[in-house]
C-alpha positions in Angstrom: 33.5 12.2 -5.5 35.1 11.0 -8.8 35.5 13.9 -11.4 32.1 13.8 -14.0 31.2 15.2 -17.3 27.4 15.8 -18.1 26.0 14.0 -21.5 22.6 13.9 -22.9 21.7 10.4 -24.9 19.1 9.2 -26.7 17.7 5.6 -27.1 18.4 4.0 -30.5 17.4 0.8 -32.6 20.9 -1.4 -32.7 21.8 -2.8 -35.8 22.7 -6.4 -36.0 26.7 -5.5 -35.4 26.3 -3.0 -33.0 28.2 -4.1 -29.2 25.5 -4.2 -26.8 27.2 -5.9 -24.1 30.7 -5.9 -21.8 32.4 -9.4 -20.9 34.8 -10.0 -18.5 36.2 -13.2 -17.1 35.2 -14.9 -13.7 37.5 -18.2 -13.4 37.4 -20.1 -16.1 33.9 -18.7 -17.1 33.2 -15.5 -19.4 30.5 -13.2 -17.8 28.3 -11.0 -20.5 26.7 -8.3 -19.3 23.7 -7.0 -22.0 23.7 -3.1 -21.7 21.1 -0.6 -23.0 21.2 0.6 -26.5 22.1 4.4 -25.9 24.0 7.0 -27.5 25.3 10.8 -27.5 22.1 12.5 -28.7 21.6 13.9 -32.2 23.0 17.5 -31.9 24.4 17.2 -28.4 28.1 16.4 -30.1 29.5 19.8 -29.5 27.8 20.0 -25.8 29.6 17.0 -25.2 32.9 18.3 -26.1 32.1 21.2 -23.9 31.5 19.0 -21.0 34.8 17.4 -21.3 36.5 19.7 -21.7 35.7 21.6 -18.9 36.5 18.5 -16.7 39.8 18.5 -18.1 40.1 22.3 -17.0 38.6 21.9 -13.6 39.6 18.8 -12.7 43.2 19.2 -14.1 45.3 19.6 -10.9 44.2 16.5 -9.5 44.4 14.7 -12.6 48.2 15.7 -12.9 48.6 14.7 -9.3 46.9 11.3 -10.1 49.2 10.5 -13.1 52.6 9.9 -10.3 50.5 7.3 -8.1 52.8 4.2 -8.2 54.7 5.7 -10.2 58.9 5.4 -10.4 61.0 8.1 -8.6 62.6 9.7 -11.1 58.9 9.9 -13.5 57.2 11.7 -10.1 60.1 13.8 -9.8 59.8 14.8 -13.3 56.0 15.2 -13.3 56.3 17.6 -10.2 59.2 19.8 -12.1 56.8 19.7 -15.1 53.5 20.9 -13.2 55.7 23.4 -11.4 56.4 25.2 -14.5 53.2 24.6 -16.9 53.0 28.5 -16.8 56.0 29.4 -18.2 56.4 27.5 -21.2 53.1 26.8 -23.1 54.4 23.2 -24.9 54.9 21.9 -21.3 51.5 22.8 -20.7 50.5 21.0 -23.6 52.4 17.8 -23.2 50.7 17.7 -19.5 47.4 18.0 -21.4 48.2 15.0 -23.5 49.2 12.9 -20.0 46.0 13.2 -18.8 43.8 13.0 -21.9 46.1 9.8 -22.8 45.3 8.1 -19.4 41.0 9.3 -19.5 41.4 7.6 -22.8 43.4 4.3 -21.4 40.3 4.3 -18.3 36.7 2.8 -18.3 33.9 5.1 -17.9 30.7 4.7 -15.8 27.4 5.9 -14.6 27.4 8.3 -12.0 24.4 11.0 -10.5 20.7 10.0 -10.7 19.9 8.4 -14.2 20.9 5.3 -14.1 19.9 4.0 -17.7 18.5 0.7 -15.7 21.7 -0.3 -15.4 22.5 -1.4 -12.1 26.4 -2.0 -10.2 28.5 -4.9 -11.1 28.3 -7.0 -8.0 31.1 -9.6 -9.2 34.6 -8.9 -7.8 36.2 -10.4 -10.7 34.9 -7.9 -12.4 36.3 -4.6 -14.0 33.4 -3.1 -13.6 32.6 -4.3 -10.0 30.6 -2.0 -8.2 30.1 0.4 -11.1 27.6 0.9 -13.6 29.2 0.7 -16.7 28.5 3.1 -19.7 27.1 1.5 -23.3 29.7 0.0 -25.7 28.8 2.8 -28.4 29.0 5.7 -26.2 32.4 4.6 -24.8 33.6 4.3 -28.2 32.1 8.0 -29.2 33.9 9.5 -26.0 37.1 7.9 -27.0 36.5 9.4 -30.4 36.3 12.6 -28.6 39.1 12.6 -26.3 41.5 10.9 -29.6 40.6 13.6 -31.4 41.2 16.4 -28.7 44.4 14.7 -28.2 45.8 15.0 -32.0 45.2 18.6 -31.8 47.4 19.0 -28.8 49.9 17.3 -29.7 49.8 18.4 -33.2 50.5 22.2 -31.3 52.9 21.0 -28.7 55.0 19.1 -31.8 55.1 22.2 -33.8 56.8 24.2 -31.0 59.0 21.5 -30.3 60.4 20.8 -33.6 60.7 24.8 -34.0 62.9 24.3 -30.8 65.0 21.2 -31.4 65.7 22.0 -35.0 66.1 25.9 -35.0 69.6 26.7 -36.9 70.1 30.3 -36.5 69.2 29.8 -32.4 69.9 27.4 -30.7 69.6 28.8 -27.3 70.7 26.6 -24.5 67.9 27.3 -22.4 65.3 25.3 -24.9 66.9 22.2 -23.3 65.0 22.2 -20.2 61.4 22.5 -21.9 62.4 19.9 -24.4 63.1 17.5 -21.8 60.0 18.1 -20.0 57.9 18.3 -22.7 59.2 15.0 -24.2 59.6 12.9 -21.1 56.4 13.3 -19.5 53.8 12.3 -22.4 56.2 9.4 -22.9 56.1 8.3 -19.2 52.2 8.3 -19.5 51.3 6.0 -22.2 49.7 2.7 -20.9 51.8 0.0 -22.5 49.1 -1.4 -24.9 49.4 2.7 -26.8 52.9 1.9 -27.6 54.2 -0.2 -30.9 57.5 -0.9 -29.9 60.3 -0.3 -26.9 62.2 1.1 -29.5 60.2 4.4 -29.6 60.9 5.2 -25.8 64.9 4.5 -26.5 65.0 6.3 -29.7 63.1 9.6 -28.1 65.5 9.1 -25.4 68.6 9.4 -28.0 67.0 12.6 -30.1 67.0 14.5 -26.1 69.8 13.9 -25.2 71.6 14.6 -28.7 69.8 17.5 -28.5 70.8 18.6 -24.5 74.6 18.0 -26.3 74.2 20.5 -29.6 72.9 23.3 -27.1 74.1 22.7 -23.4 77.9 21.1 -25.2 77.0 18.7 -22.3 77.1 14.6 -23.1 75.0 13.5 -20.1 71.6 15.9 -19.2 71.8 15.0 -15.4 75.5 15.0 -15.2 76.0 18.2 -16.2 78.1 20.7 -13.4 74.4 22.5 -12.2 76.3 24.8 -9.2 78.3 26.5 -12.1 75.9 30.0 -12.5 76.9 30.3 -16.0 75.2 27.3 -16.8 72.3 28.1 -14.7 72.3 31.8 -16.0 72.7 29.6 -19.5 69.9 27.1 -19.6 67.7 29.8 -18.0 66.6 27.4 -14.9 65.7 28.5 -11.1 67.2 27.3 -7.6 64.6 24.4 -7.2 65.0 23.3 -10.7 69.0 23.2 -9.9 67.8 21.2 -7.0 65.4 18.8 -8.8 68.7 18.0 -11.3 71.0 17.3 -8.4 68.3 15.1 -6.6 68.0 12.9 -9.9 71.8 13.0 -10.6 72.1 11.8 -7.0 69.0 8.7 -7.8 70.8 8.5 -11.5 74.1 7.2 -10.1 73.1 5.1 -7.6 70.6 3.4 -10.3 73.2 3.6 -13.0 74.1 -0.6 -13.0 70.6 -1.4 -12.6 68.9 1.4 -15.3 71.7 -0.3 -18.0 70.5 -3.4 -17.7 66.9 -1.6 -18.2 67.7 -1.1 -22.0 65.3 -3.2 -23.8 63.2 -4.2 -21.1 59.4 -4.5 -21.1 58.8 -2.5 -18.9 58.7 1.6 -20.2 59.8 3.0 -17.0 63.9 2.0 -16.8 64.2 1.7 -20.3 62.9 5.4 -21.0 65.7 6.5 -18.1 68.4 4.4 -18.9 68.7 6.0 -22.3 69.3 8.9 -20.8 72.2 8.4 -18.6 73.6 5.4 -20.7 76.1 6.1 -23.6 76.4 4.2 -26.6 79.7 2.2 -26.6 
């Protein structure tokens, strides 16, 4: 069974503007589908927070293993090495939080349990929403309101131990590499393409990581970097399988070093987010 939250509505009177239906396409026809005026009940804003949140909390571990589905080696890699050490450093935790908010938020919800709201499965394959039972237009909109807002307080946390981090003058320890990259990679990797304005914005967080791995780690190229030496592995403050994790992707780095250079500027996130990280500037 699918991970569920618990929400109490109430009926209301729509006004004139308010979206009462879902369309989709079905050939060259557009299907509307008239859904019950229902909202989050008056007072039950808070207990709905509640709700979610606790799926976040209980749920979390498959959620985190859902976000690498499909996804490119060196992102699952990288989402592994970030679950592995949520514990340790509480912005990684954080920037997990905001992949899986990010993606709830990206996703369709629907009815599940006994109340049905006389809304019955879509039965066209075409369809979306095919054999679900999709929720009201006004109460999607109030949970993405929700899980928005949930997600501008994380990240409004997990930036404010970052930038103390990255931009620290007096201690700029060589170990806050490692959390900076995993911390900044990971919500990057998780945005659907329609959350991000421009390609630029993977590239350019790309350039400020790896600028930064070079001001504390006096190393040009994060997954080029001598890992056997135990200085630097005493330095960076990193464990045996995270030494392995950066030999692996130094190993998948250089193999994919023609192809991930031609991924600069590409449409697609994925190679363009990694090649700026093992391609210099000429």
């Amino acid at each position: 069974m699918r991970p569920a939250f618990k929400i109490i509505l109430q009926e209301f009177v729509p006004l004139q503007s308010d979206p009462l239906s879902k369309k989709w396409n079905h050939g060259k026809e557009i299907v509307e589908l008239m859904l019950p005026a229902f909202a989050i009940a008056k007072g039950q804003q808070s207990a709905t927070e509640r709700s979610l949140d606790n799926l976040l909390k209980v749920h979390r571990s498959l959620l985190l293993q859902e976000l690498g589905h499909g996804q490119d080696t060196v992102i699952s890699l990288t989402l592994q090495e970030a679950i592995r050490h949520h514990q340790k450093w509480e912005m990684v935790h954080g920037a997990l939080s905001l992949c899986v908010i990010t993606r709830l938020a990206s996703k369709s919800f629907n009815i599940a349990g006994d109340e049905s709201l006389g809304i019955s499965e879509v039965e066209d394959p075409q369809s979306p929403y095919y054999n679900r039972k999709p929720i009201p237009p006004l109460l999607d909109a109030q949970i993405d309101h929700i899980l928005m807002t949930k997600m501008s307080k994380v990240k409004k946390k997990v930036l404010s131990e970052l930038k103390r981090r990255v931009f620290a003058t007096r201690e700029k320890k060589r170990e806050n590499w490692y959390p900076v990259f995993l911390t900044i990679f990971n919500p990057k990797q998780s945005y659907p393409p329609k959350v991000l304005s421009m390609m630029e914005g993977w590239e350019h967080s790309a350039e400020n990581l790896r600028a930064h791995f070079h001001s504390v780690c006096q190393g040009q190229l994060p997954f080029f970097e001598d890992w056997d030496v135990k200085e630097t592995q005493k330095a960076a403050d990193i464990d045996g399988l995270t030494v392995s994790y950066l030999k692996q992707m130094r190993l998948i780095l250089s193999e994919r070093r023609n192809s991930l250079t031609r991924g600069m500027g590409s449409s697609d996130p994925s190679p363009a987010w990694i090649s700026a990280l093992i391609t210099l500037n000429e």
